[in-house]
C-alpha positions in Angstrom: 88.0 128.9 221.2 87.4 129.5 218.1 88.7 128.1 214.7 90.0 130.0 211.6 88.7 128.3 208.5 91.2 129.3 205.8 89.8 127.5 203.0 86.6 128.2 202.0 85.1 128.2 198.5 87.4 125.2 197.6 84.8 122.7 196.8 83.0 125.2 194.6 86.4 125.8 192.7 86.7 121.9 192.0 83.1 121.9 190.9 83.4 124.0 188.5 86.7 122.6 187.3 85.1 119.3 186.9 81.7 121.0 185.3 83.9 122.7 182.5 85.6 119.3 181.7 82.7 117.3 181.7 81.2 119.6 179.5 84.2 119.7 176.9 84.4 115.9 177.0 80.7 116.1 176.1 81.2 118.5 173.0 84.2 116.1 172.3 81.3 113.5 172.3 78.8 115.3 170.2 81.4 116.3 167.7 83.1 112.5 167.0 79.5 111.0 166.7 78.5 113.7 163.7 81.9 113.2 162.0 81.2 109.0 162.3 77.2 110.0 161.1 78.6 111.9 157.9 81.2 109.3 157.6 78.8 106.4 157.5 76.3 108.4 155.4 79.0 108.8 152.5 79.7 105.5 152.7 76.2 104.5 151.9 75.4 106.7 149.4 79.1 105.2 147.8 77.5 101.7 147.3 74.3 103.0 146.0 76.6 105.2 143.5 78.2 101.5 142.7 74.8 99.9 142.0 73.4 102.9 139.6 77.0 103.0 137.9 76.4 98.6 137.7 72.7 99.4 136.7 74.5 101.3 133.5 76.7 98.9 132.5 73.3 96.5 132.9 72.0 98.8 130.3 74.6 98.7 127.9 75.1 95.4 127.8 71.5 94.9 126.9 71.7 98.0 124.2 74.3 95.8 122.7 72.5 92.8 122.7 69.5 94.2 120.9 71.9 95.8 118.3 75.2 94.4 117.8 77.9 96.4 116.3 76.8 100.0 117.1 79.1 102.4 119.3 77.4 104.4 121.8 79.0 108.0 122.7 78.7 108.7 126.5 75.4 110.0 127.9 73.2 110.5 130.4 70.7 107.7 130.1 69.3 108.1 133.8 68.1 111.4 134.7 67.2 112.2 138.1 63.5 113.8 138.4 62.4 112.3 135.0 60.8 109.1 133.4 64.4 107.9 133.0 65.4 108.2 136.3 66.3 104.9 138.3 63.8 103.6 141.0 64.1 103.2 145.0 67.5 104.9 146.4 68.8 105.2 143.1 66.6 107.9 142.0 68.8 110.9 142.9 71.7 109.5 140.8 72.9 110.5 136.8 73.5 107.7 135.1 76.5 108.5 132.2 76.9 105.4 130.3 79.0 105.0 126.8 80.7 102.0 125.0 82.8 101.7 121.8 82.6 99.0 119.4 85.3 97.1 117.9 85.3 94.4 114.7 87.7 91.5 114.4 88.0 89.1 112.1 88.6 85.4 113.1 91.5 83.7 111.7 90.5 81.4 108.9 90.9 77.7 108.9 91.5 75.4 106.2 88.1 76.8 104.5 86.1 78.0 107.3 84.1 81.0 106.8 85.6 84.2 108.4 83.7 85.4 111.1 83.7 88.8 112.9 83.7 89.4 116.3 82.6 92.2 118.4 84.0 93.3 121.3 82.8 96.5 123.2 84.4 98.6 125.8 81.7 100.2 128.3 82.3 102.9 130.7 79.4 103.6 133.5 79.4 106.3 135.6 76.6 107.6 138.7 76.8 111.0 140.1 75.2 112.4 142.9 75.7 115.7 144.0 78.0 119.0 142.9 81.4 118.6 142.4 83.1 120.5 145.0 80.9 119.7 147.8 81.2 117.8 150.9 78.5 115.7 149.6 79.5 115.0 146.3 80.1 111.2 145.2 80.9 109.3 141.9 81.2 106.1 140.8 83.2 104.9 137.4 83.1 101.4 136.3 84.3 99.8 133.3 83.7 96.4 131.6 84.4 94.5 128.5 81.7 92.6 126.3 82.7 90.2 123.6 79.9 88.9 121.4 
């Protein structure tokens, strides 16, 4: 006697099935761990932004140290690819930095002598990349100085 095997080719079917989901879960795979890579990349190059923006409130602060009462309009004081430029993994970042300066004159006291006091508003911020692009990232901070 012999047997009639109805079913061939069914293990081949499932191997293929399984071949084609392994492989999407794969692509699934490769596809998460760029997204977390470019995620985690940004992220970095957001705290460096933070330091270069903190490294131009640094410099302001010292500008109005070494001359009291003197506005400063905005500018780029750290240019990437020049003597300006900040060091290390700062260097690819523009540095805008401007502060305003503001008199006030302390109230008098039974005959003291008036005295003026400066305060300053400074506004730092680090750029890196172009605006538009999936790699663009800015920084703004702001402080005040009274001297």
């Amino acid at each position: 006697m012999k047997l009639k095997r109805t079913q061939q080719g069914f293990s081949l079917v499932s191997a293929i099935f399984l071949l084609v989901v392994l492989a999407g879960l794969g692509a699934a795979m490769v596809s998460f761990s760029t997204t977390q890579n470019q995620g985690q990349s940004l992220d970095l190059m957001g705290s460096r932004a933070y330091q270069a923006a903190s490294a131009g409130v640094e410099w302001a602060a010292y500008n109005i140290m070494t001359t009291p009462g003197v506005s400063s309009p905005a500018a780029v004081v750290f240019t990437p690819g020049t003597a300006t430029a900040l060091g290390g993994n700062l260097s690819d970042f523009a540095v805008t930095v401007g502060y305003t300066a503001v008199s006030a004159v302390d109230a008098v006291n039974s005959g003291d002598v008036p005295t003026t006091v400066w305060s300053y508003d400074i506004t730092a911020s680090a750029v890196w990349g172009a605006p538009g692009t999936e790699n663009y990232v800015m920084r703004v901070l702001s402080a005040k100085m009274k001297e």
